[in-house]
Kinemage of the C-alpha trace (Angstrom):
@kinemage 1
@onewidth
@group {chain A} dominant
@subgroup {mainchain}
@vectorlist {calphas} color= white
{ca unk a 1} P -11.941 -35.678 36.389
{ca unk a 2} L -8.627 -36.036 34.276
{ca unk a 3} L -11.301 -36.142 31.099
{ca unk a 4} L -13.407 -32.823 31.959
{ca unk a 5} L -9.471 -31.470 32.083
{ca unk a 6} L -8.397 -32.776 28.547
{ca unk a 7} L -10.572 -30.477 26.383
{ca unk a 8} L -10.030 -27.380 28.041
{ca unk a 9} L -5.972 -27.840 28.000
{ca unk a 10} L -6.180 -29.116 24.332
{ca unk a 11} L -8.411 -25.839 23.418
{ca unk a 12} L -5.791 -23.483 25.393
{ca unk a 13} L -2.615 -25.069 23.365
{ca unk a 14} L -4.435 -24.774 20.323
{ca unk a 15} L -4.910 -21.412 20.797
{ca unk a 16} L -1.644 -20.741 21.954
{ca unk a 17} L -0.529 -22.583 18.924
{ca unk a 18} L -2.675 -20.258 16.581
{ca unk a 19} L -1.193 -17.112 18.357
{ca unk a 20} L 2.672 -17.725 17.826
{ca unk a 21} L 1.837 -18.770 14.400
{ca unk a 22} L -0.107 -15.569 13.566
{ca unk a 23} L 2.401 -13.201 15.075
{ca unk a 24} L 5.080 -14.870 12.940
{ca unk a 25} L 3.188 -14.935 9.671
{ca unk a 26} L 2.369 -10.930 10.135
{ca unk a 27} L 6.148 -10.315 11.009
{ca unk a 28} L 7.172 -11.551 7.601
{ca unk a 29} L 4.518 -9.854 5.714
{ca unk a 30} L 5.796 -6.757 6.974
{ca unk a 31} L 9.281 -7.419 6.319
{ca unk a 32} L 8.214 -7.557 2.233
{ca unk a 33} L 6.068 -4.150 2.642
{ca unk a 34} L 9.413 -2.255 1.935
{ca unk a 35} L 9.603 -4.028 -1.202
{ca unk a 36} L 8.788 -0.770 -3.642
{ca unk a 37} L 5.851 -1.144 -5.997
{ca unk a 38} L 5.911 -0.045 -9.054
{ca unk a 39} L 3.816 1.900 -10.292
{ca unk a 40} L 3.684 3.175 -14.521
{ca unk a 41} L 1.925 6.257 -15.524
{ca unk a 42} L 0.766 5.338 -19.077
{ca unk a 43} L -1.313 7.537 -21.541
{ca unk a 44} L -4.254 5.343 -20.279
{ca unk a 45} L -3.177 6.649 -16.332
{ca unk a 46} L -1.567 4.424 -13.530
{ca unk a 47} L -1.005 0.996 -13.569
{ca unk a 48} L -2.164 -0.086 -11.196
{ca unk a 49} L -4.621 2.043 -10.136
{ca unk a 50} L -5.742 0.438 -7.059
{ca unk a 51} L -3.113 0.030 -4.092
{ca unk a 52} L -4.225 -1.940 -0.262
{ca unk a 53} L -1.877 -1.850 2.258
{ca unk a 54} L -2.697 -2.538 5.765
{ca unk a 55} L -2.874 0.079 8.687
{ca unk a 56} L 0.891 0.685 10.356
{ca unk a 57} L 2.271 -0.841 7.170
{ca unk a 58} L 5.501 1.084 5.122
{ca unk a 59} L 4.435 2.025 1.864
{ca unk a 60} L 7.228 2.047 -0.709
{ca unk a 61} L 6.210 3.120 -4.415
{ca unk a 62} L 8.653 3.685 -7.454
{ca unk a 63} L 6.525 5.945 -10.100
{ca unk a 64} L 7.873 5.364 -13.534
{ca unk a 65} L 6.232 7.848 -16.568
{ca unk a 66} L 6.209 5.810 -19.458
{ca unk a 67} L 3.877 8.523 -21.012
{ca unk a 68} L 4.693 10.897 -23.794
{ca unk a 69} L 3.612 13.958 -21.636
{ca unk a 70} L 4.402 15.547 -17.925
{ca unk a 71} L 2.819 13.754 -14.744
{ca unk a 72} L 2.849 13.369 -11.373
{ca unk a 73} L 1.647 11.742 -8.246
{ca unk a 74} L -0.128 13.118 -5.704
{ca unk a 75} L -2.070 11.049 -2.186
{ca unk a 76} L -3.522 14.687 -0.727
{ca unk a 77} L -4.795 13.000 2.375
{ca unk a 78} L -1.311 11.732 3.270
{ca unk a 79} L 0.443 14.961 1.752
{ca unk a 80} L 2.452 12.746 -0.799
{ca unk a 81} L 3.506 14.834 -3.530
{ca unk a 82} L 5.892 14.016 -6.626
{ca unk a 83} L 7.826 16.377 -8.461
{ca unk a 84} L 6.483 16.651 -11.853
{ca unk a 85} L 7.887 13.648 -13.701
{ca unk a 86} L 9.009 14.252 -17.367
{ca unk a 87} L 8.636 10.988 -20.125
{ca unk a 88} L 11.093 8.323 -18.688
{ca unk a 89} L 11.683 9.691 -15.228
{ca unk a 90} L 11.067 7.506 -11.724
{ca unk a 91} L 10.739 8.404 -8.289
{ca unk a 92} L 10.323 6.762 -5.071
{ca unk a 93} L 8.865 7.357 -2.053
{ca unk a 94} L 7.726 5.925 1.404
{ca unk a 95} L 5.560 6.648 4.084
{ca unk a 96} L 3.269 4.786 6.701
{ca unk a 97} L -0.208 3.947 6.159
{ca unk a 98} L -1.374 5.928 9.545
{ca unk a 99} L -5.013 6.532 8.414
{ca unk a 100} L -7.549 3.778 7.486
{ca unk a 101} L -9.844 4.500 4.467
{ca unk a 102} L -9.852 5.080 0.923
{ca unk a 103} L -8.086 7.859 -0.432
{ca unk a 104} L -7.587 9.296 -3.882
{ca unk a 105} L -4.634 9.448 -5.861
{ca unk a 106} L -4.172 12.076 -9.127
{ca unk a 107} L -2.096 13.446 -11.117
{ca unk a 108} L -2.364 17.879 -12.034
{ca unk a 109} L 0.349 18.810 -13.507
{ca unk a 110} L -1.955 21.369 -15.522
{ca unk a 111} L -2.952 22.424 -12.431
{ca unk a 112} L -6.014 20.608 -11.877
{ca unk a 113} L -6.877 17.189 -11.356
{ca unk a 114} L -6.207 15.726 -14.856
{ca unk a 115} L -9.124 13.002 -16.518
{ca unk a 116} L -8.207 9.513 -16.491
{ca unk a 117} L -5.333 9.949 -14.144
{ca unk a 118} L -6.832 9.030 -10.690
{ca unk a 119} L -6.692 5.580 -8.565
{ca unk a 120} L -7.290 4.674 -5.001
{ca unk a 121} L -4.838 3.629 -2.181
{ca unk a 122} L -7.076 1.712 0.325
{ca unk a 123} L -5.299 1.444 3.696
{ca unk a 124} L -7.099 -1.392 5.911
């Protein structure tokens, strides 16, 4: 009897075990999400172009244009919008990543979407 006992108990304080030490880990993942990322708009575009942060998370982005010309930085889907950004000025911003997906980011300071200035903030 006391064997047909040990497995099952083992199995349930390893899984407790797991538990606590998942809920800890994701608590101090979160507590570096506020830590801005930066972000350079170069004549090439941004760098980086690609940003993941998970659902619920705080995004926090300083945008520094290191280009000769005027950008900016614009998430439509999350209605993220940057003043236009002369050579050598920075901005910050943060928001939560509500929506899961893929969504684009640009820059059209000309008005329109201009070429080679686009990325992608994934939100899983």
């Amino acid at each position: 009897m006391k064997k047909k006992l040990i497995l099952p108990v083992m199995l349930l304080v390893l899984n407790a075990a797991f538990f606590v030490y998942s809920r800890e880990h994701a608590q101090r993942v979160q507590t570096h999400a506020s830590t801005p990322q930066a972000i350079a708009i170069t004549a090439a575009g941004f760098s980086p172009n690609k940003l993941v942060y998970r659902q619920g998370g705080t995004v926090s982005l300083s945008v520094h244009n290191i280009d000769s010309k005027t950008h900016n930085f614009i998430i439509r889907d999350y209605y993220i919008f940057s003043r236009d950004l002369k050579p050598g000025e920075v901005t910050t911003m943060e928001f939560k990543a509500v929506k899961k997906g893929t969504f684009p980011i640009i820059s059209d300071t000309p008005g329109f979407p201009e070429p080679g200035y686009k990325g992608e903030l994934i939100v899983n």
